[in-house]
PDB file of N, CA, C and O in Angstrom:
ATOM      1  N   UNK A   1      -3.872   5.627 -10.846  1.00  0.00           N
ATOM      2  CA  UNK A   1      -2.748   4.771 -11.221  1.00  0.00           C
ATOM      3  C   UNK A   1      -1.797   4.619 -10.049  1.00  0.00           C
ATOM      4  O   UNK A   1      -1.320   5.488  -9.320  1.00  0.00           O
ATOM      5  N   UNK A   2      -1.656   3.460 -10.046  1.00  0.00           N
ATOM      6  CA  UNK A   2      -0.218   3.069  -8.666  1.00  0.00           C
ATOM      7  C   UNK A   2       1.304   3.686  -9.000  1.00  0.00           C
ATOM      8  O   UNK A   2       1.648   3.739 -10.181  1.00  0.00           O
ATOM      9  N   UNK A   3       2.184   4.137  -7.981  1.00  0.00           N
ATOM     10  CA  UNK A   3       3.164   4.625  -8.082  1.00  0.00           C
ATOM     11  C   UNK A   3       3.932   3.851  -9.355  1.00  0.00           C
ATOM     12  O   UNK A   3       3.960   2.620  -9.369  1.00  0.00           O
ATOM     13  N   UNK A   4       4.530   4.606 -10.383  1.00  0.00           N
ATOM     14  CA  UNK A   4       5.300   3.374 -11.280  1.00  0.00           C
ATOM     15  C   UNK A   4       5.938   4.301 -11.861  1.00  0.00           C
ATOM     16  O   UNK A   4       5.435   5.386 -12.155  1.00  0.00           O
ATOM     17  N   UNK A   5       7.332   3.906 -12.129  1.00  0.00           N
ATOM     18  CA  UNK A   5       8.469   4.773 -12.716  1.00  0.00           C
ATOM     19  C   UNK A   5       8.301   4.782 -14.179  1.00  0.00           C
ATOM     20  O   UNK A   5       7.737   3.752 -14.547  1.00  0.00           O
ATOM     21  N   UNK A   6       8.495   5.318 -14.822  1.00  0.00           N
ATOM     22  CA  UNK A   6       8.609   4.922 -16.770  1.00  0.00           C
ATOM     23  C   UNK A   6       9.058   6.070 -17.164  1.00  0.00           C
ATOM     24  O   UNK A   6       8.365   7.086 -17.225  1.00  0.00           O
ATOM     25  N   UNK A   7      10.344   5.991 -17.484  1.00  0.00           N
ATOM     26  CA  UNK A   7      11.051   7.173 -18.604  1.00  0.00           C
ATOM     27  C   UNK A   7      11.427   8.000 -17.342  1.00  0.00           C
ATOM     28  O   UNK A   7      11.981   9.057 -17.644  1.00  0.00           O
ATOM     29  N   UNK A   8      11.280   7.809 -16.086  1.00  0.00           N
ATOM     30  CA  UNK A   8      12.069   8.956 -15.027  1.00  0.00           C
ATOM     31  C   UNK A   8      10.918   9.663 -14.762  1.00  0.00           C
ATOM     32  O   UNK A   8      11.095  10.857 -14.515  1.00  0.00           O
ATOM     33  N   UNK A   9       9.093   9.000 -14.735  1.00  0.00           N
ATOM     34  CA  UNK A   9       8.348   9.631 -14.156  1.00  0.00           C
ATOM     35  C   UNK A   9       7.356   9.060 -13.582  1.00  0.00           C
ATOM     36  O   UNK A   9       6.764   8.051 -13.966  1.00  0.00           O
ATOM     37  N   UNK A  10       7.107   9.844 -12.431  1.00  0.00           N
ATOM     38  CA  UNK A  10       6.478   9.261 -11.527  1.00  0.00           C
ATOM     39  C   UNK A  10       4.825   9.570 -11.564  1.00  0.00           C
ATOM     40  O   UNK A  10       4.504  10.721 -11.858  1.00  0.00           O
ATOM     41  N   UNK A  11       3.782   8.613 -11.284  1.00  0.00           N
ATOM     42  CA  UNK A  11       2.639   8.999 -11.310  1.00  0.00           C
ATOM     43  C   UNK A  11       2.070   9.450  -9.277  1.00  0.00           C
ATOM     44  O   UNK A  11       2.022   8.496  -8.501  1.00  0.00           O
ATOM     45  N   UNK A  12       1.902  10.143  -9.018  1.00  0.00           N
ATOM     46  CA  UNK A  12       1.575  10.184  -7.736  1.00  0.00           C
ATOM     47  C   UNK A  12      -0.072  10.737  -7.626  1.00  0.00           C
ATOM     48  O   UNK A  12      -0.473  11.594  -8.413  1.00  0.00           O
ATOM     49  N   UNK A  13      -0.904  10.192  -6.643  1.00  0.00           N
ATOM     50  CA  UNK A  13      -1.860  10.748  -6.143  1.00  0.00           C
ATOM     51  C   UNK A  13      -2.189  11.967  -6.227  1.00  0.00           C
ATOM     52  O   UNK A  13      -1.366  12.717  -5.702  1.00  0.00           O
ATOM     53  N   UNK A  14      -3.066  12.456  -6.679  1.00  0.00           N
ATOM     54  CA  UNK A  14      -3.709  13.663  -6.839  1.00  0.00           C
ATOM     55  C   UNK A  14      -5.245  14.110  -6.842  1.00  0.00           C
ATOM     56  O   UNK A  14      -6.067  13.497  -7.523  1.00  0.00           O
ATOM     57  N   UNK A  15      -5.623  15.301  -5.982  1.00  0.00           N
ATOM     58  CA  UNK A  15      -6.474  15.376  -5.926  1.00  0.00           C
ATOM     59  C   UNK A  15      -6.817  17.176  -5.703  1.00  0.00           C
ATOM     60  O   UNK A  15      -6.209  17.982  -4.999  1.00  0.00           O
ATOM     61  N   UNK A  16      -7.918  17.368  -6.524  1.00  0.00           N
ATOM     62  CA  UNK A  16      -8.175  19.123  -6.990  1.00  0.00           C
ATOM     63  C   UNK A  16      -9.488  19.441  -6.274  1.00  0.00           C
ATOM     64  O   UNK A  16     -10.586  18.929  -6.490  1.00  0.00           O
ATOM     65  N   UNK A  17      -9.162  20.408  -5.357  1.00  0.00           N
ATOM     66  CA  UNK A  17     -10.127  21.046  -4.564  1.00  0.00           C
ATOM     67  C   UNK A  17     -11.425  21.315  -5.583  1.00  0.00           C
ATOM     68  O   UNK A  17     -11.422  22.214  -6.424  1.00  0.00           O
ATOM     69  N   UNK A  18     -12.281  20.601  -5.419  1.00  0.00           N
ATOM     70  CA  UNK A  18     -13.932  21.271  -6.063  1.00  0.00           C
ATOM     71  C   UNK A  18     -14.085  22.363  -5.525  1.00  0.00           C
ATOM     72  O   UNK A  18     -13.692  22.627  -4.389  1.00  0.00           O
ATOM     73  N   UNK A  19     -14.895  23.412  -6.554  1.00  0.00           N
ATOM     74  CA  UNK A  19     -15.745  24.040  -6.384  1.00  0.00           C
ATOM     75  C   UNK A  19     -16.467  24.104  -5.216  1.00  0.00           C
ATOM     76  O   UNK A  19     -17.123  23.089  -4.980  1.00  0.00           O
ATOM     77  N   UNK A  20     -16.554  25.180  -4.251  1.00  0.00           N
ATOM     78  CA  UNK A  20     -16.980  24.977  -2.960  1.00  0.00           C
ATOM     79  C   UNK A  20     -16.769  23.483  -1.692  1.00  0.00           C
ATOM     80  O   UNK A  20     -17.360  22.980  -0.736  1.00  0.00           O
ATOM     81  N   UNK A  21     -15.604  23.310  -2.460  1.00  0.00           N
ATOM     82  CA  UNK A  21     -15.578  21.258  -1.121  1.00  0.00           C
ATOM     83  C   UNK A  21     -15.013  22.354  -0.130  1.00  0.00           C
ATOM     84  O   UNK A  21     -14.880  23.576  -0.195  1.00  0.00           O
ATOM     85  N   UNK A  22     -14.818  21.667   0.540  1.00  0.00           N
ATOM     86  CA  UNK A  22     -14.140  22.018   1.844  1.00  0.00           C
ATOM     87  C   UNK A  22     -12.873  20.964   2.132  1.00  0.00           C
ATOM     88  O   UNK A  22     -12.967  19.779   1.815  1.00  0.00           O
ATOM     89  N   UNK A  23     -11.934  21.402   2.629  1.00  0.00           N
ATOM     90  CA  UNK A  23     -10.357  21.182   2.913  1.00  0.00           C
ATOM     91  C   UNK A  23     -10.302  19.843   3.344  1.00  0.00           C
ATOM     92  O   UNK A  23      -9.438  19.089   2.897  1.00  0.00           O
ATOM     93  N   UNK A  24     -11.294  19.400   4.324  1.00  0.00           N
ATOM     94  CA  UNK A  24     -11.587  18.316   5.172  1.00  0.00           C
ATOM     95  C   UNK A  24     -11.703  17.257   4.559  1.00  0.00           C
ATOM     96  O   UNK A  24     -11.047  16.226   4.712  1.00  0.00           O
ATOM     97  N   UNK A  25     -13.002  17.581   3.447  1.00  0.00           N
ATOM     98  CA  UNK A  25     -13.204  17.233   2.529  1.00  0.00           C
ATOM     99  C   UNK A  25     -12.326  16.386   1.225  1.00  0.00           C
ATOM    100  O   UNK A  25     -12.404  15.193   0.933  1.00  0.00           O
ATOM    101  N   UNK A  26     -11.553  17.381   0.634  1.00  0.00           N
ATOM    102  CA  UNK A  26     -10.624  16.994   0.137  1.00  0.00           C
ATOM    103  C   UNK A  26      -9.397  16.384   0.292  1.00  0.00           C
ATOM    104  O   UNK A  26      -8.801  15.744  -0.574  1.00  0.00           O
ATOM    105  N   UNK A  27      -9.004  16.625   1.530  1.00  0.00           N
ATOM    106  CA  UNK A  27      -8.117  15.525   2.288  1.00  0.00           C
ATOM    107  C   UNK A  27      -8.412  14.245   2.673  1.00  0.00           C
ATOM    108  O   UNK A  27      -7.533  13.436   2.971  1.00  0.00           O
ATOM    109  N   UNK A  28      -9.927  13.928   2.695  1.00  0.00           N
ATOM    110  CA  UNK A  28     -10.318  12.558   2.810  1.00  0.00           C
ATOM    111  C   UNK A  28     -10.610  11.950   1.556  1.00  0.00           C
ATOM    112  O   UNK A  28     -11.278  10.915   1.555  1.00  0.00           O
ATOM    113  N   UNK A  29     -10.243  12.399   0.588  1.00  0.00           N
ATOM    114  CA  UNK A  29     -10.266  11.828  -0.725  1.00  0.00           C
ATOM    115  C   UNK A  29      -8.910  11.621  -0.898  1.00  0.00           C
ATOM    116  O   UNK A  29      -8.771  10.407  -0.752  1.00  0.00           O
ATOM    117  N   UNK A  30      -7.764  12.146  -1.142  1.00  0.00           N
ATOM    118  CA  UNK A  30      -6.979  12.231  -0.858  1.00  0.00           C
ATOM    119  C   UNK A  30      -6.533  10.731   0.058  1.00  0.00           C
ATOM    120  O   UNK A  30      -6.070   9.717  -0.464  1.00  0.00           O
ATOM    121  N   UNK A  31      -6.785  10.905   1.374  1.00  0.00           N
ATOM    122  CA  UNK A  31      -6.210   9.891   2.030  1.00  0.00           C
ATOM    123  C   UNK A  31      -6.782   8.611   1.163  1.00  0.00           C
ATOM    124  O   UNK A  31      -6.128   7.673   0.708  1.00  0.00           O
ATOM    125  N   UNK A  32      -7.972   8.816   1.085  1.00  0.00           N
ATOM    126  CA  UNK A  32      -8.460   7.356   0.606  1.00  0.00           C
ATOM    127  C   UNK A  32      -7.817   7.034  -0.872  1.00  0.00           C
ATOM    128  O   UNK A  32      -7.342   5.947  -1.202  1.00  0.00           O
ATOM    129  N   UNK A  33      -7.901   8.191  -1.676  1.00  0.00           N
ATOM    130  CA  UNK A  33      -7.036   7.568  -3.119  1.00  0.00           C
ATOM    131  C   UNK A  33      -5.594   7.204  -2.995  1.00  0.00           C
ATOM    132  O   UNK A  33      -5.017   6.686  -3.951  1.00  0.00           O
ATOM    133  N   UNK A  34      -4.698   7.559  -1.349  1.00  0.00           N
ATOM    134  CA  UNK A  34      -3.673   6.980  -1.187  1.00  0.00           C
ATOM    135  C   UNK A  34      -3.536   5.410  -1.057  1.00  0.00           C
ATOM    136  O   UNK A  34      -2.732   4.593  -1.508  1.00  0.00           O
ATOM    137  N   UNK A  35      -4.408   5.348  -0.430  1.00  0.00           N
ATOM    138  CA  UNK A  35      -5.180   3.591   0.621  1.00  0.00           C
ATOM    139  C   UNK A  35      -5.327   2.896  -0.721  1.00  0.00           C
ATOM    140  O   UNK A  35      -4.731   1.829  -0.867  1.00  0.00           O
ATOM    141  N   UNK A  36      -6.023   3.360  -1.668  1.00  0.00           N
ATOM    142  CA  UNK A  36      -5.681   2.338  -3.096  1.00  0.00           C
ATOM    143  C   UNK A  36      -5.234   2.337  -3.892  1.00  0.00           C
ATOM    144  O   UNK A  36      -5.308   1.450  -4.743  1.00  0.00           O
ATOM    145  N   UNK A  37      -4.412   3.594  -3.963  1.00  0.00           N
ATOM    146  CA  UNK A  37      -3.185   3.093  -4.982  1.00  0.00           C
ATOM    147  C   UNK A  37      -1.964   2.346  -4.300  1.00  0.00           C
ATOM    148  O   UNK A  37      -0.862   2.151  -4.811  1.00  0.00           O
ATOM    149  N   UNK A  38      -2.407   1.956  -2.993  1.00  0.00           N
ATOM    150  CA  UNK A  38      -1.225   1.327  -1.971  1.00  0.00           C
ATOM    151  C   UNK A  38       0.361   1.966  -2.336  1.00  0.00           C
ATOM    152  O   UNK A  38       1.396   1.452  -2.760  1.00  0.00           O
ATOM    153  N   UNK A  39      -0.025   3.325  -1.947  1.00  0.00           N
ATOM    154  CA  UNK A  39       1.181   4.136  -2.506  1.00  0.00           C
ATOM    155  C   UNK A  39       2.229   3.936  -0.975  1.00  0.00           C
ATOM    156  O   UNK A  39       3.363   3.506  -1.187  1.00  0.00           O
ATOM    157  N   UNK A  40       1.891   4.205   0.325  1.00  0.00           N
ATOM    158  CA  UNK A  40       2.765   3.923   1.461  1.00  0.00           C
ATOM    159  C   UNK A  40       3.279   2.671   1.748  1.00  0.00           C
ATOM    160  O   UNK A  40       4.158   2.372   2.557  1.00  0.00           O
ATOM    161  N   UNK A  41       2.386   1.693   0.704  1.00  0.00           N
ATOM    162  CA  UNK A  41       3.123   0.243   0.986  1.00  0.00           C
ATOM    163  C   UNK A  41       4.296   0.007   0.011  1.00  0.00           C
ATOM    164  O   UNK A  41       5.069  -0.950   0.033  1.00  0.00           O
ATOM    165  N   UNK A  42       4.294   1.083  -0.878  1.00  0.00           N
ATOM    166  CA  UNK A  42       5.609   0.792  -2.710  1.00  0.00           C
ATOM    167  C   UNK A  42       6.098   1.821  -1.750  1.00  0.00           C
ATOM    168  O   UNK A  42       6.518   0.844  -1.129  1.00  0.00           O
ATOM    169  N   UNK A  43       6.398   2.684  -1.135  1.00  0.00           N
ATOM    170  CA  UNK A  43       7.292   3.742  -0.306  1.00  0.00           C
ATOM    171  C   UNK A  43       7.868   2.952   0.869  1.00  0.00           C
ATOM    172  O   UNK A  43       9.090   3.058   0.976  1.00  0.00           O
ATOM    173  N   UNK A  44       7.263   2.193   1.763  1.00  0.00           N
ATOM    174  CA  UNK A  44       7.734   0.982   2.604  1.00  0.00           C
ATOM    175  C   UNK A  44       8.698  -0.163   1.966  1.00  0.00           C
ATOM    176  O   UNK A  44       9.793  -0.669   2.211  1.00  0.00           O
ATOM    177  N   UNK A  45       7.905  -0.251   1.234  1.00  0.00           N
ATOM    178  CA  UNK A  45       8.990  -1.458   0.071  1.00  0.00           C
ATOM    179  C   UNK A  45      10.260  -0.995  -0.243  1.00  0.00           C
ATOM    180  O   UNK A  45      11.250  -1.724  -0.194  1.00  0.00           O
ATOM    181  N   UNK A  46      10.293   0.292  -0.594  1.00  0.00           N
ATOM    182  CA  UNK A  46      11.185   0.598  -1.141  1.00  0.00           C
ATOM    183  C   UNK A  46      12.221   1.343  -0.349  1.00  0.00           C
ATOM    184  O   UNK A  46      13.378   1.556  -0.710  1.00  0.00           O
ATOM    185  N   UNK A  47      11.712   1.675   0.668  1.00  0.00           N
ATOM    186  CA  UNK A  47      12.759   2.045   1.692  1.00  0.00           C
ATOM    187  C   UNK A  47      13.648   1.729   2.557  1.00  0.00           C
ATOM    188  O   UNK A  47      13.926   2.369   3.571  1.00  0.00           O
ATOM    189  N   UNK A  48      14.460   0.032   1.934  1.00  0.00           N
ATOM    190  CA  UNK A  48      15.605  -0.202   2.260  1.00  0.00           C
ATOM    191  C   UNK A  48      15.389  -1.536   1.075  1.00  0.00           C
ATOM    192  O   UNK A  48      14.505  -1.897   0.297  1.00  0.00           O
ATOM    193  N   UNK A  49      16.673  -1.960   1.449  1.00  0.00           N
ATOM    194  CA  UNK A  49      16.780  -3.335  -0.024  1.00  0.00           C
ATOM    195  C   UNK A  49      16.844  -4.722   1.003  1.00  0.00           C
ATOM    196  O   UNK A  49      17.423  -4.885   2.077  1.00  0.00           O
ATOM    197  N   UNK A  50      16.194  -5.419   0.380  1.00  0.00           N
ATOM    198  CA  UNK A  50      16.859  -6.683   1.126  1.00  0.00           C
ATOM    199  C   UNK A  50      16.809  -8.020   0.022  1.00  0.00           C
ATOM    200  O   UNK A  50      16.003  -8.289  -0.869  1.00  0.00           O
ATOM    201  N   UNK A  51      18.192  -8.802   0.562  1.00  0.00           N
ATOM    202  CA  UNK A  51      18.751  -9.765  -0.246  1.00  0.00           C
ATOM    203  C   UNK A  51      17.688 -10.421  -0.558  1.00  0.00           C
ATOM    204  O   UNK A  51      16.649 -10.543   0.091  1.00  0.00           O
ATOM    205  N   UNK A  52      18.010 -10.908  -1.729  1.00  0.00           N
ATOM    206  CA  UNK A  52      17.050 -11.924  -2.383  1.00  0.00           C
ATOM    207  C   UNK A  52      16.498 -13.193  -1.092  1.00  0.00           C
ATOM    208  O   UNK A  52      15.340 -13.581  -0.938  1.00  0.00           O
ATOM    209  N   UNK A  53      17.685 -13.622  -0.324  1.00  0.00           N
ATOM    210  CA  UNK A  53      17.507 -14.679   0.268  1.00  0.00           C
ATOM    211  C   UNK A  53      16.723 -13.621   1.620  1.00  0.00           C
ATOM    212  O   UNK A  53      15.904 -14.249   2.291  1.00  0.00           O
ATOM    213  N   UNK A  54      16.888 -12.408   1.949  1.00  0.00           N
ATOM    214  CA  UNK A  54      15.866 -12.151   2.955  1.00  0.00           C
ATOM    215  C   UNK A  54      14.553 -12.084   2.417  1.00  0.00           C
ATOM    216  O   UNK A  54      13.676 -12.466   3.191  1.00  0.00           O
ATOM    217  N   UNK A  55      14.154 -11.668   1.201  1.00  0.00           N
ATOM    218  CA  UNK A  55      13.320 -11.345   0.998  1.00  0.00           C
ATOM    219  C   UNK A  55      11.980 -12.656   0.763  1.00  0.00           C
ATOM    220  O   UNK A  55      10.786 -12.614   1.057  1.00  0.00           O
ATOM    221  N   UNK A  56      12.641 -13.526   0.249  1.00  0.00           N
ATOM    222  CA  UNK A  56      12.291 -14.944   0.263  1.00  0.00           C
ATOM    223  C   UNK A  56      11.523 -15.395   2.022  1.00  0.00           C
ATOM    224  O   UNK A  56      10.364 -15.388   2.435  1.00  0.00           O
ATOM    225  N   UNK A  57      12.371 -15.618   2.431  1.00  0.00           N
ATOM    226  CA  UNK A  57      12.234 -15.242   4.060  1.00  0.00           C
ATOM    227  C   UNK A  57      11.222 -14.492   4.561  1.00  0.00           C
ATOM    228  O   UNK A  57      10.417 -15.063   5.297  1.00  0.00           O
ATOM    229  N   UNK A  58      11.070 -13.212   4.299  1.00  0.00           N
ATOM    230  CA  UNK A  58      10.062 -12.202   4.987  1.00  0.00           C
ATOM    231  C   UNK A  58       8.920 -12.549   4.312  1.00  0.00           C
ATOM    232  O   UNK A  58       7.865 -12.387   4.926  1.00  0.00           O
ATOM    233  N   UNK A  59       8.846 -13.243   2.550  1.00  0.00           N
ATOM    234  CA  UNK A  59       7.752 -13.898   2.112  1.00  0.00           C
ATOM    235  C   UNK A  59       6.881 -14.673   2.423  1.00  0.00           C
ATOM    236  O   UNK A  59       5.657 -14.666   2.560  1.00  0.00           O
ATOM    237  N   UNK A  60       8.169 -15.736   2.567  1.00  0.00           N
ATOM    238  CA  UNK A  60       7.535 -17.194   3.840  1.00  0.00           C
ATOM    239  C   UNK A  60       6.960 -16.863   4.949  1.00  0.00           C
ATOM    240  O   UNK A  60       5.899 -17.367   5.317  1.00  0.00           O
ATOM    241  N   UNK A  61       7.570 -16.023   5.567  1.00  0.00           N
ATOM    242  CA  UNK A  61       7.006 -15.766   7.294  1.00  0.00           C
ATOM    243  C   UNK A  61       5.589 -15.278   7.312  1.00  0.00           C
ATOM    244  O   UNK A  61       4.779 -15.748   8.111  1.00  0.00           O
ATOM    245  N   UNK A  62       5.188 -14.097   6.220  1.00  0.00           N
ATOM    246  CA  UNK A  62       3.857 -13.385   6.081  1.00  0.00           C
ATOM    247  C   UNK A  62       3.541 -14.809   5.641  1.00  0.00           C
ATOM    248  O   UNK A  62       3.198 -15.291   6.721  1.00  0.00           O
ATOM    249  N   UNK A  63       3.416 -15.982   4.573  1.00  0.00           N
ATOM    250  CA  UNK A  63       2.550 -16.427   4.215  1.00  0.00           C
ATOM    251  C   UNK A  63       2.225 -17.648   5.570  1.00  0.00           C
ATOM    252  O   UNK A  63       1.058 -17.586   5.956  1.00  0.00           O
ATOM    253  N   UNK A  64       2.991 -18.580   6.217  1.00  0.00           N
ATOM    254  CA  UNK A  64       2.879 -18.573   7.370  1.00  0.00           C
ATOM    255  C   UNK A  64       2.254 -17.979   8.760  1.00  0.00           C
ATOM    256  O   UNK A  64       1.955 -18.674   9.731  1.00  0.00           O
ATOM    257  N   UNK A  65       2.142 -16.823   8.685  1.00  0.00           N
ATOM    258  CA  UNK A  65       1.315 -15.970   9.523  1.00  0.00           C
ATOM    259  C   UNK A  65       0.523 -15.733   8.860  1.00  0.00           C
ATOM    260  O   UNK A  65      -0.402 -15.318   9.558  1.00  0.00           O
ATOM    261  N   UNK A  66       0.164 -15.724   7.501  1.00  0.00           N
ATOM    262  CA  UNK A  66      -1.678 -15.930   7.074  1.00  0.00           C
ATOM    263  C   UNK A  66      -1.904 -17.618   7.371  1.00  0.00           C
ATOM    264  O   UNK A  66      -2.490 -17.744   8.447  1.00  0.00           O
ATOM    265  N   UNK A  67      -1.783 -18.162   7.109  1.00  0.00           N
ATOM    266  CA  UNK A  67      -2.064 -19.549   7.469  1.00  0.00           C
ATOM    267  C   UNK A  67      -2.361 -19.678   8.592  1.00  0.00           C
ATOM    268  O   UNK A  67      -3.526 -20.064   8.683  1.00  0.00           O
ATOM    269  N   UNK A  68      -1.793 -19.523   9.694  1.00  0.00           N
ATOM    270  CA  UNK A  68      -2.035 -19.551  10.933  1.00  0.00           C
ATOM    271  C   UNK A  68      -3.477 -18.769  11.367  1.00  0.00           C
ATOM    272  O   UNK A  68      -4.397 -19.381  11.909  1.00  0.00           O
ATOM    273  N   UNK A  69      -3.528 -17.399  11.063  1.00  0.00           N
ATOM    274  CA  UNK A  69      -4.532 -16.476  10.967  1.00  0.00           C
ATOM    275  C   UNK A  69      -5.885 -17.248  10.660  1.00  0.00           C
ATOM    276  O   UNK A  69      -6.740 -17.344  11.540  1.00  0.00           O
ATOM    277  N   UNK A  70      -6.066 -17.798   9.401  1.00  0.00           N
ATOM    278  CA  UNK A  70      -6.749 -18.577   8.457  1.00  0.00           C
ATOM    279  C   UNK A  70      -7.517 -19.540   9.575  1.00  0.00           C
ATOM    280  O   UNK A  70      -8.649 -19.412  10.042  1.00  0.00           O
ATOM    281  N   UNK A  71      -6.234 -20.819   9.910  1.00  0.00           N
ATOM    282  CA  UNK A  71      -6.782 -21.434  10.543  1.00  0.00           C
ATOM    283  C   UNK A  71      -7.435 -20.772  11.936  1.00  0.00           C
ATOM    284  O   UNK A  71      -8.614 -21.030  12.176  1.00  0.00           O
ATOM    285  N   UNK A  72      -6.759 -20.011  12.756  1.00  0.00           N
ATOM    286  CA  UNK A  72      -7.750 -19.837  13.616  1.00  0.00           C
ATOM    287  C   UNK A  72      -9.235 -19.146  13.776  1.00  0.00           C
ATOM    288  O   UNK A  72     -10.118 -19.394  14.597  1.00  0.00           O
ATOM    289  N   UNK A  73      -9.190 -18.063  12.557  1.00  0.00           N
ATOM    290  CA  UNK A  73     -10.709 -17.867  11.738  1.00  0.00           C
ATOM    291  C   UNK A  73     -11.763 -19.081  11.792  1.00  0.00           C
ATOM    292  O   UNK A  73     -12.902 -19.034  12.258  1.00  0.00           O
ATOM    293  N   UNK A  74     -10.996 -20.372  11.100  1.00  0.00           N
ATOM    294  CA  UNK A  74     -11.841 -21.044  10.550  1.00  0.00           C
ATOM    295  C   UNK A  74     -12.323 -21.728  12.208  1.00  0.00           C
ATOM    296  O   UNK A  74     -13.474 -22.031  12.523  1.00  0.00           O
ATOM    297  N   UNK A  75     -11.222 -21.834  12.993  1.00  0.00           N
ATOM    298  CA  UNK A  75     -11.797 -22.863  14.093  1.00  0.00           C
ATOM    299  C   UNK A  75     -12.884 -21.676  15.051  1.00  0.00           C
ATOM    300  O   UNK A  75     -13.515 -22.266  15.927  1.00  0.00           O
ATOM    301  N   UNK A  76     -13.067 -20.644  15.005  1.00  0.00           N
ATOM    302  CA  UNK A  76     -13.573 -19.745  15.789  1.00  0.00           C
ATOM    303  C   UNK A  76     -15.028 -19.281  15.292  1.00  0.00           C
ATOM    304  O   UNK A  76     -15.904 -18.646  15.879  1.00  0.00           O
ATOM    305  N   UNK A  77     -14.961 -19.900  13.823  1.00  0.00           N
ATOM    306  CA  UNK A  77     -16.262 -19.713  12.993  1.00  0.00           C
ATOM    307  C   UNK A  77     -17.064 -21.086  13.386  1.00  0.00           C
ATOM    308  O   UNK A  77     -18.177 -21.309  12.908  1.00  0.00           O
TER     309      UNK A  77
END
């Protein structure tokens, strides 16, 4: 489950050492169940506020810089 508040609780990533795994092991599960619950990107988000009208803004610009991206994919294909 992705980071999400309800009633003052938080769901976070977790992961329980198996039976004989190894540390290495379990930390790469770990990293990877971080990578999809896109838990560092809701911790990024949330680590400062910005005005409605910036945020609008920083929207446009990413979707703009996929477009651009896009097209030069397509001309390089």
């Amino acid at each position: 489950m992705p980071i999400s508040e309800c009633e003052g609780v938080i769901d976070m990533a977790e992961v329980r050492l198996q039976e004989g795994e190894s540390l290495e092991n379990a930390l790469r599960r770990f990293k990877r169940k971080v990578q999809q619950e896109d838990i560092i990107k809701e911790v990024k988000r949330h680590s400062y506020y910005l005005k409605p009208g910036e945020k609008a803004r920083v929207k446009q610009a990413l979707a703009q810089k996929r477009a651009r991206k896009k097209i030069r994919k397509e001309q390089s294909a």
